[in-house]
C-alpha positions in Angstrom: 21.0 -19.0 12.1 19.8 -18.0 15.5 16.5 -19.7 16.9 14.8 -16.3 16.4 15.9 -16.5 13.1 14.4 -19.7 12.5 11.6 -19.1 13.4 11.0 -16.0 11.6 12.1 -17.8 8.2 10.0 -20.8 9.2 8.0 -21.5 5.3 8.5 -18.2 4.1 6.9 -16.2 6.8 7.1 -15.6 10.5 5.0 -17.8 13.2 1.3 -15.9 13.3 2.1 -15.2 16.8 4.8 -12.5 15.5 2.7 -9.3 14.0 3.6 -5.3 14.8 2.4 -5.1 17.9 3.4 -8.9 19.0 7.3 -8.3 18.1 7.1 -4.9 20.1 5.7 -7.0 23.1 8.4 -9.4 22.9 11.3 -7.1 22.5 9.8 -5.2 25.8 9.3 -8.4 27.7 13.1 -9.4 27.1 12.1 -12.6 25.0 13.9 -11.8 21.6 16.7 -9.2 20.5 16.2 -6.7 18.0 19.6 -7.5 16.4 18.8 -11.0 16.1 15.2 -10.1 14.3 17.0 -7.4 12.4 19.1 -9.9 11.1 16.5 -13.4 10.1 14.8 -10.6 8.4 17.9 -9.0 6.4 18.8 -12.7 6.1 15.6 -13.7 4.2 15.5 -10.5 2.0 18.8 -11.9 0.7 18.0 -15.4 0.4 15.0 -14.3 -1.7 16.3 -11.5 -3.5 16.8 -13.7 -6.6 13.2 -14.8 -7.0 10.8 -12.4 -5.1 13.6 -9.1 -5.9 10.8 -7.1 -3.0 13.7 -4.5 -2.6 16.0 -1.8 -4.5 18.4 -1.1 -1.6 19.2 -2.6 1.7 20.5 -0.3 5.1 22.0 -3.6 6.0 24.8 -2.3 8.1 22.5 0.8 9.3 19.9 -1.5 10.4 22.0 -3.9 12.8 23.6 -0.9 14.4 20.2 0.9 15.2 18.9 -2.6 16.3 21.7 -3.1 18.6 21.4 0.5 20.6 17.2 -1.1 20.3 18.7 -3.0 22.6 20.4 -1.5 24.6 17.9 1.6 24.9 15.3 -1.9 25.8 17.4 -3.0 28.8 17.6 0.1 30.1 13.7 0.0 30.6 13.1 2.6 27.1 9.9 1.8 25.7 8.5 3.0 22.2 5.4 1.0 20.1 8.0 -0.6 18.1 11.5 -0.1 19.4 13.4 -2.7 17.6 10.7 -3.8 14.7 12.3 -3.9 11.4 10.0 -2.5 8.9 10.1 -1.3 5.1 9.5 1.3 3.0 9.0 2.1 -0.7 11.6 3.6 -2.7 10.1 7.0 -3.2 10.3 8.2 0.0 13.1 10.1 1.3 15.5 8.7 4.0 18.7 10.3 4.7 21.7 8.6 3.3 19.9 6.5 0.5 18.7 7.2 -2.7 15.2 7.8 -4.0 15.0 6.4 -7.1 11.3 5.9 -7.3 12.1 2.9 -9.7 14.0 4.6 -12.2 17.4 3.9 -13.5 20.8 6.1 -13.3 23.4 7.3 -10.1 21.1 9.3 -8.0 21.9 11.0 -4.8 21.4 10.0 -1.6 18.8 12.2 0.5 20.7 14.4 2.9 17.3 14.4 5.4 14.4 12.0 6.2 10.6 12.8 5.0 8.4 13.4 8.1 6.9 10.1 7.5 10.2 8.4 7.9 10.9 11.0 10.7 8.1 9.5 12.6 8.6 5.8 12.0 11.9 6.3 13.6 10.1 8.6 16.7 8.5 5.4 17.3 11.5 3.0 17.2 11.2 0.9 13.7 13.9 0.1 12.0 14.1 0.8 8.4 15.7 -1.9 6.9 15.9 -0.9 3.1 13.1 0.4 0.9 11.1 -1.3 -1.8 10.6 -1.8 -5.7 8.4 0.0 -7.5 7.7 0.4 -10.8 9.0 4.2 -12.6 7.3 6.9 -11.3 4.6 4.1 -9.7 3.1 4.9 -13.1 1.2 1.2 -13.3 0.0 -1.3 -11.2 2.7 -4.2 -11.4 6.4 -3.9 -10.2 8.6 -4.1 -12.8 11.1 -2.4 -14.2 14.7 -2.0 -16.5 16.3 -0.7 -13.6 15.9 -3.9 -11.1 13.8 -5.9 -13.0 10.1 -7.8 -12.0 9.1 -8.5 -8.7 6.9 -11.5 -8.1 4.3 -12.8 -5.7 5.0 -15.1 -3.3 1.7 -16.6 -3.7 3.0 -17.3 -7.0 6.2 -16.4 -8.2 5.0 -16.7 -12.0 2.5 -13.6 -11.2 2.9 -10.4 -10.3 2.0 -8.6 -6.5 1.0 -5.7 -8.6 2.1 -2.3 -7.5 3.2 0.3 -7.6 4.1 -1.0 -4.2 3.9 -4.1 -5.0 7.7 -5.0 -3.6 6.3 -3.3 0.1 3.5 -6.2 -0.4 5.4 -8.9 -1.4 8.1 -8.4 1.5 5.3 -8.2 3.9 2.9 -11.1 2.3 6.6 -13.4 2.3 7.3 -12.9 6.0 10.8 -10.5 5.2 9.4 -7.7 7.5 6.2 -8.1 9.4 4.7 -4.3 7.6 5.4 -2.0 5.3 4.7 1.5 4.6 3.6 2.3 0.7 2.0 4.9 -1.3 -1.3 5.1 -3.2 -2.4 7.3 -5.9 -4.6 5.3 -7.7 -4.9 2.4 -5.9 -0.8 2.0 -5.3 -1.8 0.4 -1.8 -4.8 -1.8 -2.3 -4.2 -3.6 -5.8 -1.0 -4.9 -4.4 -2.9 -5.9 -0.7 -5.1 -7.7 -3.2 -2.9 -9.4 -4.9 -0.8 -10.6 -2.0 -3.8 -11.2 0.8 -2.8 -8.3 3.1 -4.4 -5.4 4.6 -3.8 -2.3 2.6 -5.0 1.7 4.1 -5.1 4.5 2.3 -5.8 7.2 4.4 -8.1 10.6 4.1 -5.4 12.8 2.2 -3.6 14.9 4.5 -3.8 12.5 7.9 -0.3 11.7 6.7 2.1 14.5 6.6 3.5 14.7 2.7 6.6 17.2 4.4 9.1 18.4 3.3 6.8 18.6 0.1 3.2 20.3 0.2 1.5 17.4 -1.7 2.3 14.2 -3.6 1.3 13.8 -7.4 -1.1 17.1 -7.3 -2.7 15.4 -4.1 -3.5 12.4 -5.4 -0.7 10.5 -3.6 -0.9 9.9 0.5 1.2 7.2 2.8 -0.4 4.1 4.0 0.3 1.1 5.7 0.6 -2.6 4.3 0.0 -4.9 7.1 -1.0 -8.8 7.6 -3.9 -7.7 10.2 -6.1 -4.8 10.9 -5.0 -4.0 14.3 -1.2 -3.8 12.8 -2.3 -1.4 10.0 -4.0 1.0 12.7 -1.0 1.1 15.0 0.9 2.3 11.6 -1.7 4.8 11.2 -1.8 6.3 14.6 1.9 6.6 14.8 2.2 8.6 11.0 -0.6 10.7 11.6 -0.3 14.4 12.1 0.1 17.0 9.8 2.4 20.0 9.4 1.8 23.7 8.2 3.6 23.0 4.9 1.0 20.6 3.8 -1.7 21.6 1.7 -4.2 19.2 3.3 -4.3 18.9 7.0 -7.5 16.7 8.7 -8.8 17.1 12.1 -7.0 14.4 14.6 -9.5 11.3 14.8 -12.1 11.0 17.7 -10.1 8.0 18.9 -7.3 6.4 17.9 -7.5 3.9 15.1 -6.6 0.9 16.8 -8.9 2.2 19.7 -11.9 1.4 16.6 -9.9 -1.7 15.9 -10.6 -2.6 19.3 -14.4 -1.8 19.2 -16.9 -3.1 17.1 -19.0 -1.2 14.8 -22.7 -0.2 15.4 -25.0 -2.1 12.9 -24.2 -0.5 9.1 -25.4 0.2 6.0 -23.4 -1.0 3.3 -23.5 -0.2 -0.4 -22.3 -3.3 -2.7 -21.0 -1.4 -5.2 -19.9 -3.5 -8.6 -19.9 -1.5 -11.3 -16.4 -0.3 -12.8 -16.0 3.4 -12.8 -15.7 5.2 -16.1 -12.3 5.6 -17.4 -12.7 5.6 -21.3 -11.3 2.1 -21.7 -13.5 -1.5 -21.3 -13.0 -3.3 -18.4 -14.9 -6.2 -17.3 -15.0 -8.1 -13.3 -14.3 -11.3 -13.5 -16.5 -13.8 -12.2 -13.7 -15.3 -9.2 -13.6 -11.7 -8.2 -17.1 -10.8 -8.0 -18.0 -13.9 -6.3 -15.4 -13.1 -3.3 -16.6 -10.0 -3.0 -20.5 -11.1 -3.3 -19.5 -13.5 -0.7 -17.8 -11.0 1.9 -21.1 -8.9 1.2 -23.1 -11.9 2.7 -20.6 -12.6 5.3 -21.4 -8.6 6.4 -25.0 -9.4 6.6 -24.7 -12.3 8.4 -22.8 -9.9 10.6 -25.9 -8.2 11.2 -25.2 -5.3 8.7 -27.9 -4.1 6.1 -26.2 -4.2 2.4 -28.1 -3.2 -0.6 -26.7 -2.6 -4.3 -25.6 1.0 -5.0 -23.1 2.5 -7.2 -21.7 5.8 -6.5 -22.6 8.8 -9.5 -18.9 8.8 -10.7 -19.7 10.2 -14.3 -16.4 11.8 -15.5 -14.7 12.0 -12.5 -11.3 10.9 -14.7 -10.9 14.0 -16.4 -9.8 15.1 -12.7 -7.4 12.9 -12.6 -5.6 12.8 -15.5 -4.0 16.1 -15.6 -2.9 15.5 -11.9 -1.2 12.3 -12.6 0.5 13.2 -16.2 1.7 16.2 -14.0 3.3 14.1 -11.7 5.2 12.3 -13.3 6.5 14.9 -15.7 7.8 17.0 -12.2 9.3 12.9 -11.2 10.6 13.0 -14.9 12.8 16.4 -14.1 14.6 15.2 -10.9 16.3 12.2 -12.6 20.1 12.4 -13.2 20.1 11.1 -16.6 15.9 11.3 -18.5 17.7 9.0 -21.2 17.7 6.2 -19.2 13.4 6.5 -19.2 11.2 4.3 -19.7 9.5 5.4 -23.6 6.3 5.2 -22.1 7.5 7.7 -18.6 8.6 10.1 -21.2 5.5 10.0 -23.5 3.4 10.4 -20.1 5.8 13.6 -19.2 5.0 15.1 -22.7 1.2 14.8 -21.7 2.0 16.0 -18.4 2.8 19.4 -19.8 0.6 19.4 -22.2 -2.2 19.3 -19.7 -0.8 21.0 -16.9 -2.9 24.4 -18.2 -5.9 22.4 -16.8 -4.2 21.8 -13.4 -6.1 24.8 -11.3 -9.0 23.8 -13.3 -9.1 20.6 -11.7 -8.6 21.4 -8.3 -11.7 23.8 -8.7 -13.9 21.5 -9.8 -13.0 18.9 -7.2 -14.8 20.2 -4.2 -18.1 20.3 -6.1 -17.5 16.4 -7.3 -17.2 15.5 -3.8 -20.1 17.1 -3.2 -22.0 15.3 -6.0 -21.0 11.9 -4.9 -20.9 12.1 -1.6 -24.6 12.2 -1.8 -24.2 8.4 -1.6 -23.3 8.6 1.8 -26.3 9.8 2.4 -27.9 5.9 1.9 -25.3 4.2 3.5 -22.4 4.1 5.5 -19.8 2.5 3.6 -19.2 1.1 0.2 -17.8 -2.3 -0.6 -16.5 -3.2 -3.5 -14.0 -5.0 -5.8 -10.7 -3.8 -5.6 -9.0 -4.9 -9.5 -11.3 -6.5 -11.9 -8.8 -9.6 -12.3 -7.1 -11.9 -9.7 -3.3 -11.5 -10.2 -1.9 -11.3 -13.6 1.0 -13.1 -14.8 4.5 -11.7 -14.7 5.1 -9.2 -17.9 1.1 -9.6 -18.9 0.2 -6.0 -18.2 3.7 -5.0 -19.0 2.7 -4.1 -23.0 5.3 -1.8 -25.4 3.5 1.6 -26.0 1.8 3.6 -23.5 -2.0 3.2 -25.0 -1.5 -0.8 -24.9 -0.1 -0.4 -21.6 -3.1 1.8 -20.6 -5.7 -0.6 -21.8 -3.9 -3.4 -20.0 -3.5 -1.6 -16.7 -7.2 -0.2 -17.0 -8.7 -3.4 -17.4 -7.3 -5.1 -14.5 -7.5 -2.4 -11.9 -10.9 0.2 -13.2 -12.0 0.4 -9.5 -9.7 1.9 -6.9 -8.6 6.0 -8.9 -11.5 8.0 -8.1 -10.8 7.2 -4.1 -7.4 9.0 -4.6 -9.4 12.3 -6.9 -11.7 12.5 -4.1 -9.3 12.7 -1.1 -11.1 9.7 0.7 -10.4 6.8 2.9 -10.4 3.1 1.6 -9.1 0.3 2.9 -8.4 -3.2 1.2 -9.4 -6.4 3.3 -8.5 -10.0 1.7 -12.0 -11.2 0.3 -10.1 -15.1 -0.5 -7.9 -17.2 -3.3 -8.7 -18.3 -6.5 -9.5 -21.7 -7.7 -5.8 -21.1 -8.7 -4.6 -20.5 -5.1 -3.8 -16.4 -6.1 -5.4 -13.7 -3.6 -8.1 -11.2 -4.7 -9.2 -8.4 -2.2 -12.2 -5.8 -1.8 -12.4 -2.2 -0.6 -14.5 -0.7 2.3 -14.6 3.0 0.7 -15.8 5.7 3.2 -16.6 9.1 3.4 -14.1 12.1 4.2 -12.3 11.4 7.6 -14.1 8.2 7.8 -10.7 5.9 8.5 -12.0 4.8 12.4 -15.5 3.3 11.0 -14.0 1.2 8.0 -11.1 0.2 10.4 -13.8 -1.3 13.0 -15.5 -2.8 9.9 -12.6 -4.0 8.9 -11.6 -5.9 12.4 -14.9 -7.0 12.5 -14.6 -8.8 8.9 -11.2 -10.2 10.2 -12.7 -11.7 13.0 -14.9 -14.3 11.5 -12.7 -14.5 8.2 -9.4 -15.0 10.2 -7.7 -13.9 6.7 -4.0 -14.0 8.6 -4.0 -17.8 9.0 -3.6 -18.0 5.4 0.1 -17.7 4.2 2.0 -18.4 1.2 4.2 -21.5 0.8 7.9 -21.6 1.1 9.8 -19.6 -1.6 11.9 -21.1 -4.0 15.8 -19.6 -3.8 16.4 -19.5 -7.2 15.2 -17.7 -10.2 12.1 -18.9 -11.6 12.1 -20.0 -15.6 
């Protein structure tokens, strides 16, 4: 193993020294290789493929030539924000030459192009080194799966990362890439960054291009970036933003750039603790660990100088828009697969309920500007919202994982009530750690802003991550063989 190498498997995770924007640096200042990072991090993803199992394909071969013409294009004086970088991505995003599987079983075919996400990681020099588990359909907030089987936290390899990008989070929490790019559409993005203690945006809906398709999952779905530190997540951002005329949504380009407000503090806020679980037709309950993190990040924001006062936002049934939307998701997901009888039972009971409800689909989309309306009234008393981002720290390996779709849904519903109505409404949110468990397992909040809002909760965030220092923390060295 090269010294590089070393260093970058050093306890599971790179040296703290070596984030996004830290690698870039020292593959511009001539002081490591791309191939050799390439490589320590293709090298750990193997090593810990039998107990973390973070991804469903590797571009092994890909990956070391594009890191060696990194190289070369670096020597001859080429400069892109992160020429060289490995970096992930979830497996339902299209890159040309691999298949999209989108955690489902059976021999699928490999995309002939890239998605304009992917288009634009590679515009800025990443290197893709293989993409991601996810559960089928990213149907539930753990990652596991017939078709590669459970991935596991490197916190604690007996629980889950959750998901559905749950295998972006764990390769980024273990130190096997230093980000990852996932997808959230109902909180896909910030239960795992919760679960794993990492930085976790989801972005306004449209500031990331959905091309070639016009939306994801009826809009519920958008990009966003999994990263150990703020500053590293709003690089990601600014390089994936833009929009094209075949999306649906397109926002207006920020007033800076995002790491610009990562740079910048905020101006004094006021912040809505927000505790109380949205409505979603099945009991849930916080637990105690979590709402004392969170209560303690709210008094860590005052101390900041920010005014926080209780407030919930008027929810009321906002889940009867997002039902339809989802079921209809995943019965179009359920109709590109080669063979449907290698489905889960539940995917295929959630199809049947997709086309039963896809009457109400227009309806939905209707009545969705007038529900933003209605609760973006809260915005009107503060500035930003905190609040829990699951209900439960990490949950065991297989606990959420139940036989039938209605024990699944209870399950799934009681652990993670509070980040869906985010993805209905089309708004920003971004998942900060908020501390570990008496148990040594990761729990996280949400700042949850208004539409367009991503530079404010970004400062916020930064600001947060300054005095709480979250990226110090890492998990311990991974074990190489297959837990019990």
């Amino acid at each position: 193993m090269s010294d590089t190498a070393a260093v970058w498997a050093d306890d599971g995770q790179p040296d703290g020294l070596y984030g996004l924007r830290e690698l870039a640096a020292q593959l511009a200042a001539g002081t490591m290789s791309s191939q050799e990072l390439v490589a320590a991090s293709l090298e750990r993803i193997q090593a810990t493929a039998s107990t973390l199992n973070s991804f469903r394909v590797l571009r092994a071969d890909e990956a070391l030539r594009e890191a060696a013409q990194a190289d070369r294009r670096l020597d001859a004086g080429e400069r892109l924000p992160l020429l060289g970088v490995p970096i992930a991505i979830k497996d339902d995003t299209d890159i040309a030459g691999l298949p999209t599987a989108f955690g489902a079983a059976g021999d699928f075919p490999p995309a002939t192009e890239d998605c304009e996400m992917v288009h634009r990681l590679r515009a800025s020099g990443a290197i893709i080194v293989g993409k991601t588990n996810t559960p089928e359909f990213g149907q539930w907030p753990f990652t596991e799966g017939a078709a590669f089987g459970s991935t596991r936290n490197p916190w604690n390899l007996d629980y889950s990362p959750g998901g559905s990008s749950g295998g972006a989070a764990a390769a980024v929490a273990a130190g096997l890439v230093p980000a990852a790019i996932g997808s959230d559409g109902a909180g896909s993005v910030r239960i795992p960054a919760a679960w794993t203690h990492l930085v976790g945006i989801k972005p306004q809906r449209g500031r990331i291009s959905s091309a070639p398709v016009t939306e994801q999952f009826n809009g519920l779905t958008t990009f966003g970036p999994l990263t150990r530190t703020v500053a590293d997540g709003a690089l990601l951002l600014d390089l994936l933003a833009g929009s094209l005329p075949v999306d649906r949504d397109r926002t207006a380009p920020p007033m800076e750039s995002f790491v610009r407000s990562a740079e910048r503090p905020p101006p004094r806020l006021r912040i809505g603790l927000s505790l109380r679980i949205p409505y979603s037709g099945m009991p849930a309950t916080l637990d105690p660990a979590v709402r004392s993190a969170v209560e303690r990040l709210a008094e860590v924001l005052a101390r900041l100088g920010h005014e926080v006062v209780p407030l919930d936002p008027p929810y009321g049934l906002l889940g009867l828009l997002f039902l339809p939307r989802s079921m209809d998701g995943i019965r179009d997901w359920s109709c590109r697969v080669p063979d449907p009888g290698l489905l889960d039972p539940r995917t295929l009971t959630n199809a049947r309920n997709g086309r039963a409800l896809r009457p109400l689909l227009g309806l939905t989309r209707v009545v969705e500007a007038p529900a933003r309306a209605y609760i973006g009234r809260v915005f009107r008393q503060v500035d930003v919202l905190l609040a829990p981002t699951t209900a439960v720290p990490p949950p065991r390996v297989g606990e959420l994982n139940r036989p039938t779709s209605w024990e699944t849904d209870q399950a799934i519903v009681a652990a993670a009530p509070y980040t869906w109505p985010w993805n209905v409404l089309g708004w920003p949110a971004i998942n900060v750690p908020a501390g570990l468990t008496a148990a040594g397992l990761p729990v996280g909040a949400q700042l949850m802003g208004p539409a367009g809002g991503e530079g404010p909760l970004i400062s916020l965030a930064a600001e947060l991550e300054d005095v709480e220092r979250w990226y110090t923390r890492r998990p311990g060295r991974l074990e190489t063989s297959a837990p019990a």
